[in-house]
C-alpha positions in Angstrom: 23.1 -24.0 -16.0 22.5 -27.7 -15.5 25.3 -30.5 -14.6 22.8 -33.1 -15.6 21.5 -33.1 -18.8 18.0 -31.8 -18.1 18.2 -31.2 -14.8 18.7 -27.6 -13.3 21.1 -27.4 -10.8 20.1 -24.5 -8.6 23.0 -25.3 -6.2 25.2 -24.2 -8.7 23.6 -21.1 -9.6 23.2 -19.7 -6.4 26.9 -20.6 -5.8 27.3 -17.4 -8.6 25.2 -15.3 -7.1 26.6 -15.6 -3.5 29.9 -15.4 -5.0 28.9 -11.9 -6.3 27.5 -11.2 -3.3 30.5 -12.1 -1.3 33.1 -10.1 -4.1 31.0 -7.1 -3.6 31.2 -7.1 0.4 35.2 -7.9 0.4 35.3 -4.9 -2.3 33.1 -2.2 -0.1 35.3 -3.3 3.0 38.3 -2.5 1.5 37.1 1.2 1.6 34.4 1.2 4.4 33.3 -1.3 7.2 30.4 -3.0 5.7 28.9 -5.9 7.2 25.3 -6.8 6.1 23.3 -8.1 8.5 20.5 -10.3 9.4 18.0 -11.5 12.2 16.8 -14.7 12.4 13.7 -15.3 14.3 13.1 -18.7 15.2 10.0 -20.2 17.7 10.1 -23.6 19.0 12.7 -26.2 17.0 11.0 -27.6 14.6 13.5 -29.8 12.7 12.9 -28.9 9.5 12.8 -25.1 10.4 16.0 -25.5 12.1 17.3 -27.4 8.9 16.3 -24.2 7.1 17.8 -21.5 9.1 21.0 -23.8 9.1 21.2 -23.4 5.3 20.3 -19.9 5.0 23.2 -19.2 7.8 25.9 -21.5 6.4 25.6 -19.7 2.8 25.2 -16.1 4.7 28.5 -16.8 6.4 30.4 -17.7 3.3 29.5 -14.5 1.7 30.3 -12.6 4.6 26.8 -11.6 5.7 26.7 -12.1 9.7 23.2 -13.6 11.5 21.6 -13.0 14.4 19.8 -15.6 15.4 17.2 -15.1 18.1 15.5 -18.5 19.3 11.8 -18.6 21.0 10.2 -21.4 23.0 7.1 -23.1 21.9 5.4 -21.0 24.9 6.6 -18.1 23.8 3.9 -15.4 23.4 3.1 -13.1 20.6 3.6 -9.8 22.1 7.3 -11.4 23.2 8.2 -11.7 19.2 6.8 -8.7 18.3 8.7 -6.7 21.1 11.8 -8.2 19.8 11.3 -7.6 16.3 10.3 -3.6 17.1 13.9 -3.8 18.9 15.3 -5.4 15.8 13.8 -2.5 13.5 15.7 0.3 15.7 19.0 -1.6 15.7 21.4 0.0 12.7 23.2 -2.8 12.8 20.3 -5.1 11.2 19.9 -4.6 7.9 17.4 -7.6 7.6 14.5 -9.4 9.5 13.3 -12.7 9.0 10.5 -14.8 10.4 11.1 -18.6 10.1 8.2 -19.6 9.3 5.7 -21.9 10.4 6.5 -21.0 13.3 6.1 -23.7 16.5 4.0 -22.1 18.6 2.0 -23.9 21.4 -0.8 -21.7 21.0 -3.1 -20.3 18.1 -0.7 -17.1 17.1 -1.5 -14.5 14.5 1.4 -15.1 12.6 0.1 -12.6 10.3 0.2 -9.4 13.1 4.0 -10.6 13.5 4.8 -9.8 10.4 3.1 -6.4 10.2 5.6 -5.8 12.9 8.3 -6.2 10.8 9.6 -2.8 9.4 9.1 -2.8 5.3 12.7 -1.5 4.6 13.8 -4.6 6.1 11.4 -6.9 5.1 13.7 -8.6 2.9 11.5 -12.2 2.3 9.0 -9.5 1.2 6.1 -10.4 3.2 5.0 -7.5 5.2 1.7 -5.6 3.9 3.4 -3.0 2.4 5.3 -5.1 0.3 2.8 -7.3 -0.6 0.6 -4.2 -1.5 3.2 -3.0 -4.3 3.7 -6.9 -5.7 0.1 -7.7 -6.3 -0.6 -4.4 -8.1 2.1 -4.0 -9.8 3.8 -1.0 -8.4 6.8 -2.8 -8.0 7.7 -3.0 -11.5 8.0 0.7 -11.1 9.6 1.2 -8.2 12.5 -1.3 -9.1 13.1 0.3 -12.4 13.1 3.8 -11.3 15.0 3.6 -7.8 17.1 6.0 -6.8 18.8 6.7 -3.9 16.7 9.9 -2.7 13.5 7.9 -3.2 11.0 6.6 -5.2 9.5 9.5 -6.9 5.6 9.7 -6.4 6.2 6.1 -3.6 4.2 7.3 -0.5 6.8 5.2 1.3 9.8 6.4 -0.7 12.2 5.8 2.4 11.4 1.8 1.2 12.7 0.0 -1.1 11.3 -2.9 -3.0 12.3 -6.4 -1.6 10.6 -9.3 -3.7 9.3 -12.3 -1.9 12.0 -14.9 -2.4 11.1 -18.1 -3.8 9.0 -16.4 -6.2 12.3 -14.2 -7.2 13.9 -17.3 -7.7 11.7 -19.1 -9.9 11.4 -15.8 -12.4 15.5 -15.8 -11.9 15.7 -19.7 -13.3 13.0 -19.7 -16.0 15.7 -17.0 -17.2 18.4 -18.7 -16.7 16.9 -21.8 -19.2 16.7 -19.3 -21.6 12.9 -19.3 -21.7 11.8 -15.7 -23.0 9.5 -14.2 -20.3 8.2 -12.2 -23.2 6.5 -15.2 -25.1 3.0 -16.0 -24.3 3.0 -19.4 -23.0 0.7 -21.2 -20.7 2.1 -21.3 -16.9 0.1 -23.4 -14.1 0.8 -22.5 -10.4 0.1 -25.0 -8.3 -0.9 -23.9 -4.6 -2.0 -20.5 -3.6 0.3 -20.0 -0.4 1.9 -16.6 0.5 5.1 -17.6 0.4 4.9 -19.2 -3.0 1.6 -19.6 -5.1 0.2 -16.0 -4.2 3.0 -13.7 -4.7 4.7 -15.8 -7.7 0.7 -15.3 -9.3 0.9 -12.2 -8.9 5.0 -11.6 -10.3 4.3 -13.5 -13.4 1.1 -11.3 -14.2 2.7 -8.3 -13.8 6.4 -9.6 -15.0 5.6 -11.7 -17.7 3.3 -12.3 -20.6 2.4 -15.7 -19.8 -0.8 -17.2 -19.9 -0.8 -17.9 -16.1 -3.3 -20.7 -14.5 -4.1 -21.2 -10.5 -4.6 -24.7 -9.1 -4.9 -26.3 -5.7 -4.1 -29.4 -4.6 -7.9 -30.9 -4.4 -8.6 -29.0 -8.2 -10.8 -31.8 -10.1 -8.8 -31.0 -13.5 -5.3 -30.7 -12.0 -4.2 -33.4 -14.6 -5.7 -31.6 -17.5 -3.9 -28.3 -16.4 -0.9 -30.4 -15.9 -0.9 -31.8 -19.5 -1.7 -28.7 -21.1 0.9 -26.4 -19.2 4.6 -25.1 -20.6 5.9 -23.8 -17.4 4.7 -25.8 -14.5 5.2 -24.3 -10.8 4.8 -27.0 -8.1 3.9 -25.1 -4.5 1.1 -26.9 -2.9 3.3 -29.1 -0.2 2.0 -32.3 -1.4 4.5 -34.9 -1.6 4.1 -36.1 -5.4 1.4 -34.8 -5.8 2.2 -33.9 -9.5 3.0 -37.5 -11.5 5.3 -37.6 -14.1 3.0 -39.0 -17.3 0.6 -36.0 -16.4 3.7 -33.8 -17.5 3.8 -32.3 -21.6 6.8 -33.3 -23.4 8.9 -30.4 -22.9 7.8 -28.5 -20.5 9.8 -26.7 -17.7 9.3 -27.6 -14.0 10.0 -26.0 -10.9 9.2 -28.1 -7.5 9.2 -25.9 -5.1 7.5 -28.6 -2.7 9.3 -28.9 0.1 8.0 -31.9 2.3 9.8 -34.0 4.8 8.9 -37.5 5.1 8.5 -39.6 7.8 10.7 -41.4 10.6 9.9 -45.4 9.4 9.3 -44.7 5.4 10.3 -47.8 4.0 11.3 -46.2 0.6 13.4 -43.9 2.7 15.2 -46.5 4.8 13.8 -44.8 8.2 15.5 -41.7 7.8 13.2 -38.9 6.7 14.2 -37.3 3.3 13.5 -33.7 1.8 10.9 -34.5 -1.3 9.0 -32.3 -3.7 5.3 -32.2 -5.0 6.5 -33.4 -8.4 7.4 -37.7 -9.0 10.2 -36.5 -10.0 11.5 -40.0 -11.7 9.1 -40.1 -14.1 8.8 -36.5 -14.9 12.3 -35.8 -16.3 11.7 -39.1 -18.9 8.9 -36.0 -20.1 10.0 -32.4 -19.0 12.5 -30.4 -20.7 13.7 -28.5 -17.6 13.2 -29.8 -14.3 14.3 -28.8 -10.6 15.6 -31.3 -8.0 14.2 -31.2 -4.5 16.6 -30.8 -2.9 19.8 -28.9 -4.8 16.8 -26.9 -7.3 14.7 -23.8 -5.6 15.9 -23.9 -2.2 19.4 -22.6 -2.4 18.3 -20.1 -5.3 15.6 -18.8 -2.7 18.1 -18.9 -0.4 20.5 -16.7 -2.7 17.2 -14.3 -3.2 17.3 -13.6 0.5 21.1 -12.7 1.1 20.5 -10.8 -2.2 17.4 -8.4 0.1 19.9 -8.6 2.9 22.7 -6.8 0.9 20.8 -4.4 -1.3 19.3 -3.6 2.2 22.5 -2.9 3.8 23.6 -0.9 0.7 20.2 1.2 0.7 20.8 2.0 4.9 24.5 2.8 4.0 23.6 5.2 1.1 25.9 3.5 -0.9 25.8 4.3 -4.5 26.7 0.8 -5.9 24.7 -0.9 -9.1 22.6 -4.1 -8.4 24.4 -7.5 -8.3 21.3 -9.3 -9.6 18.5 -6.8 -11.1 15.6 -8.8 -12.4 14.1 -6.0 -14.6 
């Protein structure tokens, strides 16, 4: 689980779940073609979204999921995407649809009416209303312990199936992975209350755990209090150390999922701009037990989440009667 002492090296353990992932694929092709596949939908080239996509494609390809990327210009106009991505929800051959997000428009965009167009069965980064509907009250503990290939029962939308949102997938997969029981009530602070971390991973720990879980932002007045008094500690607010190390309780588990680029001209840095995480990382591991690296901790885990959608999503369209590679319940 870790290669360094306290330290969790996510890079490793997505490296077994690809690996599954890519075992699985070889095995249904020696029957069947099979080739999971995802769209990536990219506007304007912001450098660290294209960083991004270039991760999520280089560990797709070695697991022998295909991507399509499609690539926007900054000018590129809502209704444009959104024709594209009700194109993409027709296609058979997509199994999966991704919006990079943020993207780069030019323009104020309502990101949020993209998504919508997204269709839920292949929603798999799990942000589309339906699925955001069956996270935050509960209905997908239900529908992920009960699937079955001719639906989901009394599911109004039993054609769907559950895709969870994936950093928040991740961090429930690596507080397992440290052995913590999910079971025990312990305190748990989130910190940030975005929709691709803080809300939805609020909202899975409720519902999957029975932890004691605390909300913070950024500007909260007692975030060092909360800090201090916190087992599990969840880093999302996109504040570059934002959380300092002596705030941190002897023992406690961390997971930075912070990702902030510094920079051009950092002095600390050298001028080149470096990937960082909410959490001063050197002085919290001297204090927690468990602690992710930013980079090599969330990111490829997350990563691993999403190619895990993208094959349970080509299995579901194929009707293939295969048991999960990673269930989480």
């Amino acid at each position: 689980m870790s290669s360094l002492g306290n330290v969790i090296c996510g890079k490793s353990i997505a490296r077994k779940i690809t690996s599954a992932i890519g075992r699985e694929i070889r095995h249904i092709n020696a029957e069947r073609p099979f080739t999971p596949t995802l769209a990536v939908l990219q506007v304007g080239d912001d450098p660290a979204s294209s960083r991004f996509i270039k991760v999520k494609t280089e560990a797709a390809l070695a697991c022998g999921i295909a991507i399509k990327q499609i690539k926007f210009p900054v000018g590129a106009q809502a209704a444009t995407v959104i024709q594209q991505i009700k194109a993409l929800n027709e296609d058979d051959s997509v199994h999966g649809i991704l919006f990079q997000l943020p993207p780069d428009f030019d323009h104020s965009v309502p990101v949020e009416a993209i998504l919508e167009a997204i269709h839920p069965a292949k929603d798999v980064d799990g942000l589309t209303p339906l699925q955001a509907y069956r996270l935050h009250n509960g209905d997908f503990m239900k529908i992920m312990k009960k699937t079955r290939r001719d639906g989901f029962g009394d599911d109004p939308a039993s054609s769907v199936p559950m895709y969870l949102p994936c950093a928040p997938a991740a961090c429930l997969h690596l507080l397992r992975q440290v052995g913590l029981d999910l079971d025990t009530n312990l305190r748990c602070l989130v910190i940030g209350y975005g929709h691709l971390v803080g809300s939805p991973l609020t909202s899975l720990l409720l519902h999957a755990t029975k932890m004691t879980v605390t909300v913070c932002r950024e500007f909260t007045q007692c975030l060092q209090d909360e800090v201090a008094r916190a087992d599990v500690i969840v880093a999302a607010a996109g504040v570059p150390g934002l959380v300092r190390g002596e705030w941190i309780r002897p023992g406690a588990i961390v997971l930075d999922c912070g990702v902030n680029i510094t920079p051009q001209g950092n002095t600390v840095n050298h001028g080149v701009p470096q990937v960082v995480g909410d959490v001063d990382f050197e002085n919290a591991i001297t204090r927690a037990f468990w602690i992710t690296p930013v980079p090599g901790g969330v990111g490829p885990v997350t990563v691993a989440m999403l190619l895990n959608n993208t094959f349970n999503s080509a299995i579901h369209f194929h009707q293939l009667d295969r048991p999960p590679i990673l269930p989480l319940f």
